[in-house]
mmCIF file of the N, C-alpha and C atoms, coordinates in Angstrom:
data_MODEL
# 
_entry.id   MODEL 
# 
loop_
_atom_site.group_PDB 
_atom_site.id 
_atom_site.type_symbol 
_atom_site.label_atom_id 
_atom_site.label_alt_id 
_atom_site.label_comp_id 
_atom_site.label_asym_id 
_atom_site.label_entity_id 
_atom_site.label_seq_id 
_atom_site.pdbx_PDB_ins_code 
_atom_site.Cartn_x 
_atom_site.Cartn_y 
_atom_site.Cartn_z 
_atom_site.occupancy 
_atom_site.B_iso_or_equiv 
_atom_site.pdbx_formal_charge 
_atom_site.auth_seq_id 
_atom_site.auth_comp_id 
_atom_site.auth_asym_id 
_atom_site.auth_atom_id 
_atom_site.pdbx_PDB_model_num 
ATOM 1  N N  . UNK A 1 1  ? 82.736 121.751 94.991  1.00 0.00 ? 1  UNK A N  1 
ATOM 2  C CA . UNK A 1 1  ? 81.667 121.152 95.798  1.00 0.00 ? 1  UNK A CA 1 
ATOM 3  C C  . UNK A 1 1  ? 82.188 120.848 97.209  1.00 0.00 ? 1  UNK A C  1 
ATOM 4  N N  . UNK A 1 2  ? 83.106 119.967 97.301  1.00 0.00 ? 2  UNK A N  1 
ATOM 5  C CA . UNK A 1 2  ? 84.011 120.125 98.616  1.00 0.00 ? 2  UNK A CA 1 
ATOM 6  C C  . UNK A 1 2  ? 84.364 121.221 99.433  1.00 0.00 ? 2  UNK A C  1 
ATOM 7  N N  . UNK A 1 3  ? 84.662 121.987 98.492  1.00 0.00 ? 3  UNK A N  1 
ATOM 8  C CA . UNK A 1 3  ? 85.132 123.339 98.859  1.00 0.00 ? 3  UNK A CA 1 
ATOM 9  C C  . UNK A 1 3  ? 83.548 124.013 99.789  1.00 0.00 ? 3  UNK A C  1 
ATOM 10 N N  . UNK A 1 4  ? 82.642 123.906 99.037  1.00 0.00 ? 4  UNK A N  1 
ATOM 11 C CA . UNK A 1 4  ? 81.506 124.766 99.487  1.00 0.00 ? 4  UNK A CA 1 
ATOM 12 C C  . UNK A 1 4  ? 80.922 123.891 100.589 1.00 0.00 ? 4  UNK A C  1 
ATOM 13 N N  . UNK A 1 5  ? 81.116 123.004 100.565 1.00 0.00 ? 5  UNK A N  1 
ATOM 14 C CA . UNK A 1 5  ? 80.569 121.833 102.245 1.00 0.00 ? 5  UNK A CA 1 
ATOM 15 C C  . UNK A 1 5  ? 81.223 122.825 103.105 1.00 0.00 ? 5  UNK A C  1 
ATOM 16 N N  . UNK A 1 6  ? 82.784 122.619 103.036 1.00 0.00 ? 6  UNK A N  1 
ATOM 17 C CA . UNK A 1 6  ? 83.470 122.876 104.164 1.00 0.00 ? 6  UNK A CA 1 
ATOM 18 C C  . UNK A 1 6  ? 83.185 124.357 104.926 1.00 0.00 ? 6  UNK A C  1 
ATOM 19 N N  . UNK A 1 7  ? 82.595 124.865 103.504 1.00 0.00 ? 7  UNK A N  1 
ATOM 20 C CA . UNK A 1 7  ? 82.637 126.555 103.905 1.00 0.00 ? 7  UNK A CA 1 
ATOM 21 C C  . UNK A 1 7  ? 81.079 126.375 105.017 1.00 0.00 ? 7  UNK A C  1 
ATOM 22 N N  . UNK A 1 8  ? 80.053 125.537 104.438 1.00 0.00 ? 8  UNK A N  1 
ATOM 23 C CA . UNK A 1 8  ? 79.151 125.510 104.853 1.00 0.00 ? 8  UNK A CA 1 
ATOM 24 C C  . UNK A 1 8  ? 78.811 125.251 106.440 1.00 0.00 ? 8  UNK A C  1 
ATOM 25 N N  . UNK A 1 9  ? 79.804 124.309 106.128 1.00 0.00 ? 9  UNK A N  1 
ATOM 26 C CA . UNK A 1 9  ? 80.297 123.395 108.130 1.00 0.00 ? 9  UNK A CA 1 
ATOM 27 C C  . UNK A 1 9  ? 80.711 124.880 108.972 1.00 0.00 ? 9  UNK A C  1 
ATOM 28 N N  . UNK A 1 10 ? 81.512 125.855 108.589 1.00 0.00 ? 10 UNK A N  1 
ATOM 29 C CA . UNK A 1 10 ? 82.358 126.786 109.339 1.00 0.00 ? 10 UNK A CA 1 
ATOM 30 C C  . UNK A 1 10 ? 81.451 127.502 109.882 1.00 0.00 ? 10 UNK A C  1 
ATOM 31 N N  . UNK A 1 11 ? 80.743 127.801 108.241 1.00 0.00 ? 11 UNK A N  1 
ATOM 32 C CA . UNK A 1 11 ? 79.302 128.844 108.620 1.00 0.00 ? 11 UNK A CA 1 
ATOM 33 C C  . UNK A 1 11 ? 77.891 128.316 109.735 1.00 0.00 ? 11 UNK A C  1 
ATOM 34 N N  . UNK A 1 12 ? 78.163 126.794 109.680 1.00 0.00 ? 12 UNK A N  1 
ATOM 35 C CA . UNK A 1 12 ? 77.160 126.660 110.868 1.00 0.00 ? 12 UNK A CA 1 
ATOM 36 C C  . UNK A 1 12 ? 78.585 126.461 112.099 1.00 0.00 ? 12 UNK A C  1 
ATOM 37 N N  . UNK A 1 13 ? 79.396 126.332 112.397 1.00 0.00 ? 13 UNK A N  1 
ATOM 38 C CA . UNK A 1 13 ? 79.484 125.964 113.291 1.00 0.00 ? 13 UNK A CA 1 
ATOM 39 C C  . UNK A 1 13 ? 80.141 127.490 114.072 1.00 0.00 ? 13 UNK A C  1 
ATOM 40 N N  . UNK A 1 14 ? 80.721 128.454 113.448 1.00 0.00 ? 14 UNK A N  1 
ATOM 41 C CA . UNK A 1 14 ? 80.754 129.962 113.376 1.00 0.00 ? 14 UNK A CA 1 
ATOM 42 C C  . UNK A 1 14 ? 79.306 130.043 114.424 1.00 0.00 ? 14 UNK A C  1 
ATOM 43 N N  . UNK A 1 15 ? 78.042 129.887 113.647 1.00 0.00 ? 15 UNK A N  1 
ATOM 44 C CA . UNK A 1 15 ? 76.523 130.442 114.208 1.00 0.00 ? 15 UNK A CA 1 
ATOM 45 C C  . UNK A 1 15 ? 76.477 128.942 115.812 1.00 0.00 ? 15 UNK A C  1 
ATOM 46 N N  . UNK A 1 16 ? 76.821 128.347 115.645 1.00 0.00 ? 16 UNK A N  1 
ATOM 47 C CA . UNK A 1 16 ? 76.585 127.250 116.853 1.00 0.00 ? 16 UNK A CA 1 
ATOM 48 C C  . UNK A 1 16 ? 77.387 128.125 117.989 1.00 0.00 ? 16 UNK A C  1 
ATOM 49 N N  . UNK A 1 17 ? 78.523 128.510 117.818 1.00 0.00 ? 17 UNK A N  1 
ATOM 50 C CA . UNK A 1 17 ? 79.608 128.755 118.894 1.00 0.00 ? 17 UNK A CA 1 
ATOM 51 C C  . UNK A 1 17 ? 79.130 129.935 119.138 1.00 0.00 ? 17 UNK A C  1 
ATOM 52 N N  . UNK A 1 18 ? 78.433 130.686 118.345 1.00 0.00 ? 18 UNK A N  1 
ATOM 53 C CA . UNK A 1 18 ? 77.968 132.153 118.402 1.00 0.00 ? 18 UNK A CA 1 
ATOM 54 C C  . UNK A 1 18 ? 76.522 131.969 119.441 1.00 0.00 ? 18 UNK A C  1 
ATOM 55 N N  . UNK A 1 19 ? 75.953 131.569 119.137 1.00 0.00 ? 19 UNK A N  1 
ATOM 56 C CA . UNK A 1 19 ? 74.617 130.916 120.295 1.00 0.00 ? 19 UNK A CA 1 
ATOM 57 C C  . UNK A 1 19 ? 75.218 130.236 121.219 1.00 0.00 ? 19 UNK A C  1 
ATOM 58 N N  . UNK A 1 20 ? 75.727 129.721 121.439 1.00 0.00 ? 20 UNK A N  1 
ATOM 59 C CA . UNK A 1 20 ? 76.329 128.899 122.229 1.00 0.00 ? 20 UNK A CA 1 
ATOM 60 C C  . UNK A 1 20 ? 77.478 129.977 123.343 1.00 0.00 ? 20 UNK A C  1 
ATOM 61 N N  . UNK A 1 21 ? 78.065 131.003 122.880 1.00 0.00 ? 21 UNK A N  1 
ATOM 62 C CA . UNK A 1 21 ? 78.446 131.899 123.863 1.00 0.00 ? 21 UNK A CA 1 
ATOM 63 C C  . UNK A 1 21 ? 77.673 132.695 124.113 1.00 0.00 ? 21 UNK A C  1 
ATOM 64 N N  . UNK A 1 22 ? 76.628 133.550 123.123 1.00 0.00 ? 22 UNK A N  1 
ATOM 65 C CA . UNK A 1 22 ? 75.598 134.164 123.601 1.00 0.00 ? 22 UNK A CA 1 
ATOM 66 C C  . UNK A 1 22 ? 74.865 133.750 125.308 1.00 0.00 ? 22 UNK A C  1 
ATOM 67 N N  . UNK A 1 23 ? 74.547 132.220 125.225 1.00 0.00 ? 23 UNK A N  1 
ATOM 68 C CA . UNK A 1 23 ? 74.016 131.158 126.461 1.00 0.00 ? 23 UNK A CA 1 
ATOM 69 C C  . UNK A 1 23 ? 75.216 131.715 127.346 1.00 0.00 ? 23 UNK A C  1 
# 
């Protein structure tokens, strides 16, 4: 369960930095 948060955090923050250089 921990395990899958953390993966979850990467995967949005992966897509944030990805929009975020797109800008």
């Amino acid at each position: 369960m921990r395990k899958k948060w953390h993966v979850d955090y990467l995967a949005i923050f992966k897509k944030y930095l990805l929009i975020t250089y797109r800008c």
